[in-house]
Biopython code that builds the backbone (N, CA, C, O; Angstrom):
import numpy as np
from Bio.PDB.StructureBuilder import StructureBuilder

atoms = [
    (1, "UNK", "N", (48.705, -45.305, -37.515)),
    (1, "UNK", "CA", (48.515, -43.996, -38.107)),
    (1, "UNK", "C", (47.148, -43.448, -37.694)),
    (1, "UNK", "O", (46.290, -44.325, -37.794)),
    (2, "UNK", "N", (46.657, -42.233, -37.246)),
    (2, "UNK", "CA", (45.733, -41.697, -36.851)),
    (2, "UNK", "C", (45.167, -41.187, -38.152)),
    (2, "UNK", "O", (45.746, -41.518, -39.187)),
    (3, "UNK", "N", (44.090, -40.411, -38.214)),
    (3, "UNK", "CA", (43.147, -40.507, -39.282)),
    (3, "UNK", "C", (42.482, -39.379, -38.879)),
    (3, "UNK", "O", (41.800, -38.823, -39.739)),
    (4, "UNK", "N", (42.511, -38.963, -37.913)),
    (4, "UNK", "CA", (41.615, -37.750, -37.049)),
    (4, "UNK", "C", (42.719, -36.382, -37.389)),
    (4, "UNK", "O", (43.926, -36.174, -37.270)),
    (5, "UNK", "N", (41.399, -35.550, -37.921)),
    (5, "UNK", "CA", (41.840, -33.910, -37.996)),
    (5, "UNK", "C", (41.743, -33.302, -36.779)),
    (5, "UNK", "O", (40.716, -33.136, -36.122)),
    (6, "UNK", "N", (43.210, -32.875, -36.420)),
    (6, "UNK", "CA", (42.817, -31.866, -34.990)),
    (6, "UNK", "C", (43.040, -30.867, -35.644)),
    (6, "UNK", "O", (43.797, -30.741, -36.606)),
    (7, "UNK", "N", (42.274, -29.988, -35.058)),
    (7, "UNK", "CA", (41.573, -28.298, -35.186)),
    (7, "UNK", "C", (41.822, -27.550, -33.726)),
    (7, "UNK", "O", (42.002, -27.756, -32.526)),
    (8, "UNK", "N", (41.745, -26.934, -34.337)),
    (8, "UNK", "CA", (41.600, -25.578, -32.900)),
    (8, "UNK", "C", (40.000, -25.459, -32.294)),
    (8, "UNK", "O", (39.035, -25.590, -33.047)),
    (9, "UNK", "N", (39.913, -25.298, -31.414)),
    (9, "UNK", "CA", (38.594, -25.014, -30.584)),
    (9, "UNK", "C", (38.432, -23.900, -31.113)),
    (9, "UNK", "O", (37.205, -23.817, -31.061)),
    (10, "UNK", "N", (38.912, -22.629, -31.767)),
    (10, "UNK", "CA", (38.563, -21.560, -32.447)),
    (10, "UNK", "C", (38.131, -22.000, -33.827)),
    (10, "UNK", "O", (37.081, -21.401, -34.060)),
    (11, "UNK", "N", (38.472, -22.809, -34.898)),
    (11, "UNK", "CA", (37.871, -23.172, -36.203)),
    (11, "UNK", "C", (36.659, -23.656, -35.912)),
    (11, "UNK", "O", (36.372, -24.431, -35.000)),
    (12, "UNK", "N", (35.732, -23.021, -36.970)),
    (12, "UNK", "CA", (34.850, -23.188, -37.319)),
    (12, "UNK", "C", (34.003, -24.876, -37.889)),
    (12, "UNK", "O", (33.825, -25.060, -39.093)),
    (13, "UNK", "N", (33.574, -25.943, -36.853)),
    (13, "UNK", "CA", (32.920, -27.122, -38.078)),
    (13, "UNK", "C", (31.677, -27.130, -37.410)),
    (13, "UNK", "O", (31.332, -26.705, -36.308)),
    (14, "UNK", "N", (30.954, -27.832, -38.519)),
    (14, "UNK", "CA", (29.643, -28.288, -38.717)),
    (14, "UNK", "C", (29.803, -29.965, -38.516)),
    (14, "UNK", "O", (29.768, -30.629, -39.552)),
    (15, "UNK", "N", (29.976, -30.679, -37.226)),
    (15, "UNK", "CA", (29.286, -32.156, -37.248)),
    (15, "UNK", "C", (28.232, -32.503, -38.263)),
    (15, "UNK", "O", (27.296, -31.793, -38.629)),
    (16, "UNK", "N", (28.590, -33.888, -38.710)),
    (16, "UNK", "CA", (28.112, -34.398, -39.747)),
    (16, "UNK", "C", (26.372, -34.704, -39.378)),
    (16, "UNK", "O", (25.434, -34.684, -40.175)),
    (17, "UNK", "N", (26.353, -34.897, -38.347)),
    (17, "UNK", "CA", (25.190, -35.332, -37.184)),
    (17, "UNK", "C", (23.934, -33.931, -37.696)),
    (17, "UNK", "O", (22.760, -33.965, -38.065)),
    (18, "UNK", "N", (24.800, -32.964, -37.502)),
    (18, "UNK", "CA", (23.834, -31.449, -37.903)),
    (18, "UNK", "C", (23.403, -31.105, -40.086)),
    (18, "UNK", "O", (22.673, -30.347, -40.725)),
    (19, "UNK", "N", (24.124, -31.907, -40.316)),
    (19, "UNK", "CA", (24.510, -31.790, -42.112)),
    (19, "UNK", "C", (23.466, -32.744, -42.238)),
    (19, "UNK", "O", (22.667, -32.445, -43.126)),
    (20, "UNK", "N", (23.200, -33.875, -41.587)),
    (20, "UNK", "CA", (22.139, -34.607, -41.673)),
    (20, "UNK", "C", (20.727, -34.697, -42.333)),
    (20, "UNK", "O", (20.139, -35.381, -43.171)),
    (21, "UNK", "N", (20.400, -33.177, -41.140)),
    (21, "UNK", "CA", (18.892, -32.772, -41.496)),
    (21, "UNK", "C", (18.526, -32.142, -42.918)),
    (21, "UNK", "O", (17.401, -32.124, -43.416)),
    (22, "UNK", "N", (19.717, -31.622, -43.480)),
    (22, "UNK", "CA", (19.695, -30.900, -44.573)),
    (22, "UNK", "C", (19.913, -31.467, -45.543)),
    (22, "UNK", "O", (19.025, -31.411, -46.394)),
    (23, "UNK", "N", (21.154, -32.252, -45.866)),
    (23, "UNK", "CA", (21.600, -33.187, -47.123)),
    (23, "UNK", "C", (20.954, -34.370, -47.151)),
    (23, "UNK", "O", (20.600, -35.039, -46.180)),
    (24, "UNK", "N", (20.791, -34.642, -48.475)),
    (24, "UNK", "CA", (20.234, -35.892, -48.916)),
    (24, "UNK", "C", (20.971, -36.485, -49.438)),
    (24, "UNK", "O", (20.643, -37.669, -49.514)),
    (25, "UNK", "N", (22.402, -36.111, -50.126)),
    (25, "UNK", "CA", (23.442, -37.308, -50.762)),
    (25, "UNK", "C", (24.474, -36.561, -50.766)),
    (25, "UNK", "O", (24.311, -35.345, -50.656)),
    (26, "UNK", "N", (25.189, -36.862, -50.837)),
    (26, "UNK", "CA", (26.996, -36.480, -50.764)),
    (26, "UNK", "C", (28.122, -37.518, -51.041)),
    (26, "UNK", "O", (28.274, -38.543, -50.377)),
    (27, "UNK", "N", (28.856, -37.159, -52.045)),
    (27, "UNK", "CA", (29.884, -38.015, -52.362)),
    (27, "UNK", "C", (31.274, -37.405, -51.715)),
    (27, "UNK", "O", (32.362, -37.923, -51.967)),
    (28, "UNK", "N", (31.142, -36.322, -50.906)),
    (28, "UNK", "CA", (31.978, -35.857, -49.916)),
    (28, "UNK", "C", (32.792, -37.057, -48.904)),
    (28, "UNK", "O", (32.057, -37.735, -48.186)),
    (29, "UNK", "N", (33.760, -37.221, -48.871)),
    (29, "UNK", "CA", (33.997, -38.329, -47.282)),
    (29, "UNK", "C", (34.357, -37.322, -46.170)),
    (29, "UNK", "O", (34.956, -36.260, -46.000)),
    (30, "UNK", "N", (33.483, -38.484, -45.353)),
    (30, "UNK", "CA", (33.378, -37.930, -44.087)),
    (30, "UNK", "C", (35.032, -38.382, -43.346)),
    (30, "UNK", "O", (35.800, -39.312, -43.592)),
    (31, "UNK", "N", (35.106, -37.024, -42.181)),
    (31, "UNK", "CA", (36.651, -37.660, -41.418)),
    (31, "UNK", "C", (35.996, -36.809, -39.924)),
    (31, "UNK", "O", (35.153, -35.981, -39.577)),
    (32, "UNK", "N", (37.275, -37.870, -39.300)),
    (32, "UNK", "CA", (37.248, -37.620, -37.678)),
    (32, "UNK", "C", (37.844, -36.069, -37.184)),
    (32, "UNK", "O", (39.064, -35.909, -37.139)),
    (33, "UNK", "N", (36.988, -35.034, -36.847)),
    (33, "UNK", "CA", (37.805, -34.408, -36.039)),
    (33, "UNK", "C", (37.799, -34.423, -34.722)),
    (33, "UNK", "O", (36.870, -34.800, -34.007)),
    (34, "UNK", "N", (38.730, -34.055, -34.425)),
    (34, "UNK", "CA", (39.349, -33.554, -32.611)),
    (34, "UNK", "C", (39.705, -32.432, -32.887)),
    (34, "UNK", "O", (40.379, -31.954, -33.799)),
    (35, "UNK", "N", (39.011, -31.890, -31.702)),
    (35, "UNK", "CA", (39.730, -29.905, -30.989)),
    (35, "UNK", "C", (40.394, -30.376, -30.105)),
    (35, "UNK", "O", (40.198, -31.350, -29.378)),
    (36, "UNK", "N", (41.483, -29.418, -30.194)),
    (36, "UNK", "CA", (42.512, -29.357, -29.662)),
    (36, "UNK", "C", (42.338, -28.753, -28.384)),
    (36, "UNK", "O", (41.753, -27.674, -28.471)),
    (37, "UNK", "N", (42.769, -29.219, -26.781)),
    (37, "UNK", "CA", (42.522, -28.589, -25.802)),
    (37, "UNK", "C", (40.845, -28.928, -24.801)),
    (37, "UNK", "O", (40.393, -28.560, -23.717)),
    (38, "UNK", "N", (40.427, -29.729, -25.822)),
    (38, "UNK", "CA", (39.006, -30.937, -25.516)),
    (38, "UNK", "C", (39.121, -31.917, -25.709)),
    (38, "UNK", "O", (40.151, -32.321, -26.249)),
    (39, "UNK", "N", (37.755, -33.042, -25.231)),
    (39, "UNK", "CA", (37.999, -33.866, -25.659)),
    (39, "UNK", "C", (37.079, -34.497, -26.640)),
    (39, "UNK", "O", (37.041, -35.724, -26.731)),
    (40, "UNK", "N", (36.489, -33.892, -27.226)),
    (40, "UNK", "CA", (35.502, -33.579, -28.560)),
    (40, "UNK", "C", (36.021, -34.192, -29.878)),
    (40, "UNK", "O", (36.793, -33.731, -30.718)),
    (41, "UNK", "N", (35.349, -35.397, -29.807)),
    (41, "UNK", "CA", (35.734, -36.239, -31.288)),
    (41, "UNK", "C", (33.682, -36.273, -31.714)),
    (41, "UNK", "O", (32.662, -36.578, -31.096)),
    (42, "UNK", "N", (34.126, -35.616, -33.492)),
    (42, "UNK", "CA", (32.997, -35.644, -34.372)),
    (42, "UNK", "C", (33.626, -36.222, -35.740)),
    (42, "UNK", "O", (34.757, -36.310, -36.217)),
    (43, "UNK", "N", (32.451, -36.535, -36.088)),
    (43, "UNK", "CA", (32.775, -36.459, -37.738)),
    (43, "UNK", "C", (31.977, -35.125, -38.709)),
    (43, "UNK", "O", (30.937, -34.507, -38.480)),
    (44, "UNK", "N", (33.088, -35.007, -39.990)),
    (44, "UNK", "CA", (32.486, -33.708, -40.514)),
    (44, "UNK", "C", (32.568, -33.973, -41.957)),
    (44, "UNK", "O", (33.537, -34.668, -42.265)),
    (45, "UNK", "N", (31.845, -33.624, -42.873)),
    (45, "UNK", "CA", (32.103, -33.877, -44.006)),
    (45, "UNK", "C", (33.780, -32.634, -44.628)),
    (45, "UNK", "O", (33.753, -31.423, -44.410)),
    (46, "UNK", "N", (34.813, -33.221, -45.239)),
    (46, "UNK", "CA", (36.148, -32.456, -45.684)),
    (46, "UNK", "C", (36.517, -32.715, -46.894)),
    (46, "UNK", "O", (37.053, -33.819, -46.994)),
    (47, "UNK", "N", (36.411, -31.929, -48.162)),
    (47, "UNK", "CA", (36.841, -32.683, -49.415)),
    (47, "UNK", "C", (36.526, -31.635, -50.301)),
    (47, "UNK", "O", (36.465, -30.438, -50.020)),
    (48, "UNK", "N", (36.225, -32.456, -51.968)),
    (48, "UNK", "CA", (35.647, -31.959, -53.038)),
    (48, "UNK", "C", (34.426, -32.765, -52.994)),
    (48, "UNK", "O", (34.131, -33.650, -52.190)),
    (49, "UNK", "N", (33.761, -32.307, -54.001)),
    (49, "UNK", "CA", (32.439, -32.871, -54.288)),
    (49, "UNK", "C", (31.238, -32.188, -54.466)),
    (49, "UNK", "O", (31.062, -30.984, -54.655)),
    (50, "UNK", "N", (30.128, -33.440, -54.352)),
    (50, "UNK", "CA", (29.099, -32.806, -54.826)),
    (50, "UNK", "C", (28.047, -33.247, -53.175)),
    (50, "UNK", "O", (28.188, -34.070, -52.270)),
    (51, "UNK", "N", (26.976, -32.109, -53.516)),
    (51, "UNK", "CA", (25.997, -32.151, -52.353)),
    (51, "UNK", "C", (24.183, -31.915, -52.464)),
    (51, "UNK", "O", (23.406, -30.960, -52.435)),
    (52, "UNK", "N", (24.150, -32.519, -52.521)),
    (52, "UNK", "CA", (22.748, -32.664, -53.006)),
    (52, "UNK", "C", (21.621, -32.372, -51.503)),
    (52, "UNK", "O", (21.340, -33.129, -50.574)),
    (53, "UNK", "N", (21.255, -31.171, -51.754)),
    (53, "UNK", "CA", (20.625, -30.759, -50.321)),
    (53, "UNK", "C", (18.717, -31.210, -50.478)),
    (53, "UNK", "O", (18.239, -31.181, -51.612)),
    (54, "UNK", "N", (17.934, -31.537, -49.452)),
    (54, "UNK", "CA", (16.748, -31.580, -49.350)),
    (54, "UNK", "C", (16.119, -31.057, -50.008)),
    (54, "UNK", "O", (15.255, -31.779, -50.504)),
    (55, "UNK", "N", (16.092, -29.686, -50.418)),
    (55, "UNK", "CA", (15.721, -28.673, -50.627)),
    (55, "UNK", "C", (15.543, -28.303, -51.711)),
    (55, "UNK", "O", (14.793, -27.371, -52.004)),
    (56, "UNK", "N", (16.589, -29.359, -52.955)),
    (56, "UNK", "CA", (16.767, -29.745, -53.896)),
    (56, "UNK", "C", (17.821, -29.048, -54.800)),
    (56, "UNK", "O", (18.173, -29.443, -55.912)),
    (57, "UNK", "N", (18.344, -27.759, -54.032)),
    (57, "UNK", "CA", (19.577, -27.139, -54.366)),
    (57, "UNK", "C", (20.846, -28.295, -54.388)),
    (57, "UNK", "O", (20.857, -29.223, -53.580)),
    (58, "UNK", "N", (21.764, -28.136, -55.281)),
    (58, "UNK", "CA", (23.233, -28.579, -55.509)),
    (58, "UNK", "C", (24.225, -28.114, -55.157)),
    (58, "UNK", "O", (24.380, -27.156, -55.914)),
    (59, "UNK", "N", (24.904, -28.143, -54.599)),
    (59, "UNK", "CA", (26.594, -27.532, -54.469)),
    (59, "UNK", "C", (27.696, -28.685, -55.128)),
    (59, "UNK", "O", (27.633, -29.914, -55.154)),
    (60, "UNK", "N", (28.484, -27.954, -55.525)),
    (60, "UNK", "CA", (29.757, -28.665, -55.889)),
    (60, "UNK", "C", (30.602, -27.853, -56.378)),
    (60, "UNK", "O", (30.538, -27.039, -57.300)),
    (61, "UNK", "N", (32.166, -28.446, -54.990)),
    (61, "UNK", "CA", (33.203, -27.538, -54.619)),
    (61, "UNK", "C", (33.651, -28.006, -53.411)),
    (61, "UNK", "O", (33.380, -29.183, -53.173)),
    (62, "UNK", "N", (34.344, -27.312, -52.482)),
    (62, "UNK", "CA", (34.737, -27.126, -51.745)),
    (62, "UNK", "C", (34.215, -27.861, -50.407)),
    (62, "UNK", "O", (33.024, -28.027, -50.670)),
    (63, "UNK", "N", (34.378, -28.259, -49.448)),
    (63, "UNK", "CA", (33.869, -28.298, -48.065)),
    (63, "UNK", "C", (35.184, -28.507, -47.343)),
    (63, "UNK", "O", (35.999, -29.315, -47.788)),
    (64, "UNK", "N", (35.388, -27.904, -46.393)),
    (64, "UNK", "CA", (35.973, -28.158, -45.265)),
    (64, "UNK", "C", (35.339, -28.255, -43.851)),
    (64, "UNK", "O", (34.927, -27.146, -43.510)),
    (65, "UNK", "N", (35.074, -29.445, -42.692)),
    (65, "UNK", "CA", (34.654, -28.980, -41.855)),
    (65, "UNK", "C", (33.352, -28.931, -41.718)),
    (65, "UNK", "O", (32.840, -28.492, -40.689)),
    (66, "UNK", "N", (32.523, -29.459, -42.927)),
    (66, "UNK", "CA", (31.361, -29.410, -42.991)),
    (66, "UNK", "C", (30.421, -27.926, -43.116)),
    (66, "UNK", "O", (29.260, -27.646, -42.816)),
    (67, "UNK", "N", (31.832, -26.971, -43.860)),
    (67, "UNK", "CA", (31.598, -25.339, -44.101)),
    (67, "UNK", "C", (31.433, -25.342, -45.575)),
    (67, "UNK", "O", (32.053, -26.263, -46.107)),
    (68, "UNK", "N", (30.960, -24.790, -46.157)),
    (68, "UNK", "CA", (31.027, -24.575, -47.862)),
    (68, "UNK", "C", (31.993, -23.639, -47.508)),
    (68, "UNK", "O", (31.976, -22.750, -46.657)),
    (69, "UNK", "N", (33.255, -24.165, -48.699)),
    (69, "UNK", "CA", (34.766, -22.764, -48.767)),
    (69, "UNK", "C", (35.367, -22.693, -49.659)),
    (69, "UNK", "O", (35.912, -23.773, -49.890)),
    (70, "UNK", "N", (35.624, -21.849, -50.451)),
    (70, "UNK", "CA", (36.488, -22.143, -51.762)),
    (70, "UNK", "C", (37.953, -22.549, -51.600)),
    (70, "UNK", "O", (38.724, -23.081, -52.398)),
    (71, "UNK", "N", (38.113, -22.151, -50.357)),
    (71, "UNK", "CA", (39.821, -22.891, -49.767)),
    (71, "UNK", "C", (40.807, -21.841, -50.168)),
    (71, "UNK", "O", (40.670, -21.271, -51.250)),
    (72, "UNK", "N", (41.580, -21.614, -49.535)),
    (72, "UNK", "CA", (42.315, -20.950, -49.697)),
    (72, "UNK", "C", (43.269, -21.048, -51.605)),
    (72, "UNK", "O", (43.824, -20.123, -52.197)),
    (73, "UNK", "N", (43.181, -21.823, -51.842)),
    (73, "UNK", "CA", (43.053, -21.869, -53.380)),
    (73, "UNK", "C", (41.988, -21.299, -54.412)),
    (73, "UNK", "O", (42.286, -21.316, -55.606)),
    (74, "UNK", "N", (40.746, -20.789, -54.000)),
    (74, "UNK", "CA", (39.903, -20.285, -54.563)),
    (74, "UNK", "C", (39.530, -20.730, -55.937)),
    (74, "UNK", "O", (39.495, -20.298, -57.089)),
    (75, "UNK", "N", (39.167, -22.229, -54.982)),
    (75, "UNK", "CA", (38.420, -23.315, -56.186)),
    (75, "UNK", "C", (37.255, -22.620, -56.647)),
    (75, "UNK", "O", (36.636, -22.152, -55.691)),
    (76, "UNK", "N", (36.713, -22.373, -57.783)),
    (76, "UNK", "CA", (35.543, -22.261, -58.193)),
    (76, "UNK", "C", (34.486, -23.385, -57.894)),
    (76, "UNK", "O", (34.570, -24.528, -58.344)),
    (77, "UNK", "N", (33.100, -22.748, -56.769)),
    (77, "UNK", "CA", (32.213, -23.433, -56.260)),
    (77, "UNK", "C", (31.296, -23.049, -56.993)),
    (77, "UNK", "O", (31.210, -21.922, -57.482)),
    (78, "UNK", "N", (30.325, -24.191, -57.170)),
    (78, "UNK", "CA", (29.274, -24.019, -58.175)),
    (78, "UNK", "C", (27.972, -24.495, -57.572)),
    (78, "UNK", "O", (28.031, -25.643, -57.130)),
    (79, "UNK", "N", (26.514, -23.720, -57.422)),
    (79, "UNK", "CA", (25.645, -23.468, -56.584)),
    (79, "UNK", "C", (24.647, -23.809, -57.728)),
    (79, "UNK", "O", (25.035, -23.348, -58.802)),
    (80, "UNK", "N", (23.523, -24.456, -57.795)),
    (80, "UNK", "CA", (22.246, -24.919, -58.502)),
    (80, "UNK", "C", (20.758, -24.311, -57.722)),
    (80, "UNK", "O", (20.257, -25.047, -56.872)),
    (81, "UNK", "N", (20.231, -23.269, -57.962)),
    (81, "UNK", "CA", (19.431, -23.462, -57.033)),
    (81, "UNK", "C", (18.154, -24.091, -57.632)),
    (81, "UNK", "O", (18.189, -24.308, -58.843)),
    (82, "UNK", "N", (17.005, -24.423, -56.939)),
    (82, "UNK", "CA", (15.890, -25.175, -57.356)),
    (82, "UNK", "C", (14.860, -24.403, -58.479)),
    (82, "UNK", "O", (14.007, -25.003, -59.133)),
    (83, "UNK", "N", (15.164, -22.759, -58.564)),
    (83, "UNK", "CA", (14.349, -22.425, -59.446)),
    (83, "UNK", "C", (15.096, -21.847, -60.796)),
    (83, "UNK", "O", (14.926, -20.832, -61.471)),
    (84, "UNK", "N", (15.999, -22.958, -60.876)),
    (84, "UNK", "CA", (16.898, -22.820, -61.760)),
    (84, "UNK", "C", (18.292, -21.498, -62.249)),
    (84, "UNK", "O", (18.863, -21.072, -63.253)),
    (85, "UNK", "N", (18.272, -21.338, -61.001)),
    (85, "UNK", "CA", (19.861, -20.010, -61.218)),
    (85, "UNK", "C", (20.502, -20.779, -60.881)),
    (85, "UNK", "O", (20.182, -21.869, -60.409)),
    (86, "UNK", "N", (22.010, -20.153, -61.145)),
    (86, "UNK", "CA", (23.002, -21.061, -61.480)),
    (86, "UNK", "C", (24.185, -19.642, -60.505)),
    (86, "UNK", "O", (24.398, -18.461, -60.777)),
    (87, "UNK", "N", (24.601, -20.386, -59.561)),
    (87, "UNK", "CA", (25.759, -19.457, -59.479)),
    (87, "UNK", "C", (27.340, -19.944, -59.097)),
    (87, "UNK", "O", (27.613, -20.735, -58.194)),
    (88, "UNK", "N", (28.318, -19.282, -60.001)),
    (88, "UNK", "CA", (29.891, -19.918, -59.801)),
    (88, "UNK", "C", (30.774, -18.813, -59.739)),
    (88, "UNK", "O", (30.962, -17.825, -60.449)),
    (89, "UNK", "N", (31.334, -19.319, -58.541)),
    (89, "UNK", "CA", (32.297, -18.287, -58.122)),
    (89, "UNK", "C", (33.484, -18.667, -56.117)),
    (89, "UNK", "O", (34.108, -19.600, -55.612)),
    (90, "UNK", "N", (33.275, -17.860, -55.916)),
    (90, "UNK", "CA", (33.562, -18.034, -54.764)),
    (90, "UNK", "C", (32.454, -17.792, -53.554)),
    (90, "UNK", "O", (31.432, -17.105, -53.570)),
    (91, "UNK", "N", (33.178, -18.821, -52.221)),
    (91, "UNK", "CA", (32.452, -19.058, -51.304)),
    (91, "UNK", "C", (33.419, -18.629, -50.167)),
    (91, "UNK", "O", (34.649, -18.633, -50.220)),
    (92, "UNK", "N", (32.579, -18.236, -49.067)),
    (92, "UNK", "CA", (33.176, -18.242, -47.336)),
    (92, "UNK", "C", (32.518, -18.334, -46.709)),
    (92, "UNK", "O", (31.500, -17.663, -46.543)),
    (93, "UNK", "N", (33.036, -19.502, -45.978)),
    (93, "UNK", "CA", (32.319, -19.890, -44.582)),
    (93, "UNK", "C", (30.688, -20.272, -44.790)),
    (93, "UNK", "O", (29.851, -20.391, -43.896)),
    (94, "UNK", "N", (30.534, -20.395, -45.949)),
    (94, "UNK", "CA", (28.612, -20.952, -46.186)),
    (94, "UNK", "C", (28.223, -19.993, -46.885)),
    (94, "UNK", "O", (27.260, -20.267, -47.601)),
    (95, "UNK", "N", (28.852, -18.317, -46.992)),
    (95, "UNK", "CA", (28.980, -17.672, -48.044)),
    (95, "UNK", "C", (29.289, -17.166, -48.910)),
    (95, "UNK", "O", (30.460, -16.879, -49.161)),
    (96, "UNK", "N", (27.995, -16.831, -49.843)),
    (96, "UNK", "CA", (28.877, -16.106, -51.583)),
    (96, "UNK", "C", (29.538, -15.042, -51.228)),
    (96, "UNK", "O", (28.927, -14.286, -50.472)),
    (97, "UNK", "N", (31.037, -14.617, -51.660)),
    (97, "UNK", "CA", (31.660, -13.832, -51.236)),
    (97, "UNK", "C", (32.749, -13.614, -52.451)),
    (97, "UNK", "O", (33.077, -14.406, -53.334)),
    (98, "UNK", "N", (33.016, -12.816, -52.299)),
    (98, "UNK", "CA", (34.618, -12.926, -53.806)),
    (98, "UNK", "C", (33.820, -12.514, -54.997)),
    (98, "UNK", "O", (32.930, -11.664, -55.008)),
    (99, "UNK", "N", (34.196, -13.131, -55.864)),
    (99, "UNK", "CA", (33.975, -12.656, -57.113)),
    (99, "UNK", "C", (33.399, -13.789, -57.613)),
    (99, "UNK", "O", (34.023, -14.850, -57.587)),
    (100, "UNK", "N", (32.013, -13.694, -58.183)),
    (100, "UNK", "CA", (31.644, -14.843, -59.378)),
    (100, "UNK", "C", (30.137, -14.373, -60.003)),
    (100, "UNK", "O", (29.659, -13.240, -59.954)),
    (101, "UNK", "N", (29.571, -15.512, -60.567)),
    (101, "UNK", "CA", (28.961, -14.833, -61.567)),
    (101, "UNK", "C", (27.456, -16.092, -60.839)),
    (101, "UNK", "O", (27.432, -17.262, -60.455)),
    (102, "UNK", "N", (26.377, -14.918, -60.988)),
    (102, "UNK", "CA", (24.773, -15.604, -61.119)),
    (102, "UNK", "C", (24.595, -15.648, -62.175)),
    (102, "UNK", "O", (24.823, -14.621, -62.814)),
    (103, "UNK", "N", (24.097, -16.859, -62.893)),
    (103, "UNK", "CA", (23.159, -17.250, -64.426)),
    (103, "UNK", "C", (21.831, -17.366, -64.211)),
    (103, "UNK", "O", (21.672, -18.483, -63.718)),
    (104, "UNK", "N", (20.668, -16.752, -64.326)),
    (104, "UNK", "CA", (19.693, -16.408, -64.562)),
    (104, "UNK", "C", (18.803, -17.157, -65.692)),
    (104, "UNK", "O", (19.158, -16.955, -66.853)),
    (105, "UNK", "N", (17.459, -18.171, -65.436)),
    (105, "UNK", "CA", (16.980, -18.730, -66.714)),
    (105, "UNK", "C", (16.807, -17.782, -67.873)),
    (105, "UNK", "O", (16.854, -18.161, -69.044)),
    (106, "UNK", "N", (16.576, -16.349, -67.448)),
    (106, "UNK", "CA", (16.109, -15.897, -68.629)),
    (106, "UNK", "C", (17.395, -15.786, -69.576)),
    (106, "UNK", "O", (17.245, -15.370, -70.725)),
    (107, "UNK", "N", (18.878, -16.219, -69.016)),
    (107, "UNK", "CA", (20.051, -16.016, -70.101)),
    (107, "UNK", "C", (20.775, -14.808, -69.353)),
    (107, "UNK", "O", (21.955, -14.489, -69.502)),
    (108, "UNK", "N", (19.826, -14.190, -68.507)),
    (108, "UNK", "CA", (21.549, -13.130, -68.254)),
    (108, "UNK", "C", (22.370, -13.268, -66.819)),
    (108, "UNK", "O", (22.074, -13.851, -65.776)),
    (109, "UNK", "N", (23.233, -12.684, -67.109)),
    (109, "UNK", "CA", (24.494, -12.905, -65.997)),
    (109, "UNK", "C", (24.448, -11.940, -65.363)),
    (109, "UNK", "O", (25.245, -11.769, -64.441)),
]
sb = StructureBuilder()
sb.init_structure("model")
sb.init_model(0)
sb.init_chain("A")
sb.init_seg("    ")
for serial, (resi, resn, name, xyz) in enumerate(atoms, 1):
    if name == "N":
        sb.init_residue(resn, " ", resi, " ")
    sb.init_atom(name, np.array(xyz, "f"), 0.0, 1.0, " ", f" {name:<3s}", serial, name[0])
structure = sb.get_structure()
């Protein structure tokens, strides 16, 4: 049984190799992709979970591809940033997009 995601040379991933410099922990699992029409084998982070970036921001939600995405299901992704806002809602492609809500320390939305 193979184990490797083939993709299109047109989809969008982020090698795990490049996620590196930025993340500091992830309970994401990593998987093999192949493009289709190359011969380009990476690994990328693909799942749910949580992501704990350098930077000291949080995500948890979505990844495909090593992309922040709410998925075509439009999981609610939830964003921590370091000076304490809070934002949940939807994501594309690495951005906030769709509909959701910023929480603000001082209490407002």
């Amino acid at each position: 049984m193979n184990n490797n995601v083939k993709v299109s040379n047109k989809e969008i991933c982020i090698p795990h190799k490049l996620l590196e410099n930025i993340i500091k922990e992830t309970d994401i699992q990593q998987v093999v992709i192949e493009e289709e029409e190359t011969e380009l084998f990476f690994t990328s982070l693909t799942g749910q979970g949580k992501i704990y970036f350098k930077n000291n921001t949080t995500y948890e939600g979505n990844i495909k591809y090593g992309i922040l995405d709410s998925g075509e299901e439009k999981k609610t992704c939830k964003i921590n940033f370091p000076n304490s806002t809070r934002y949940e809602g939807d994501i594309k492609q690495n951005q906030i997009s769709g509909s959701g809500t910023y929480y603000f320390p001082t209490g407002s939305m």
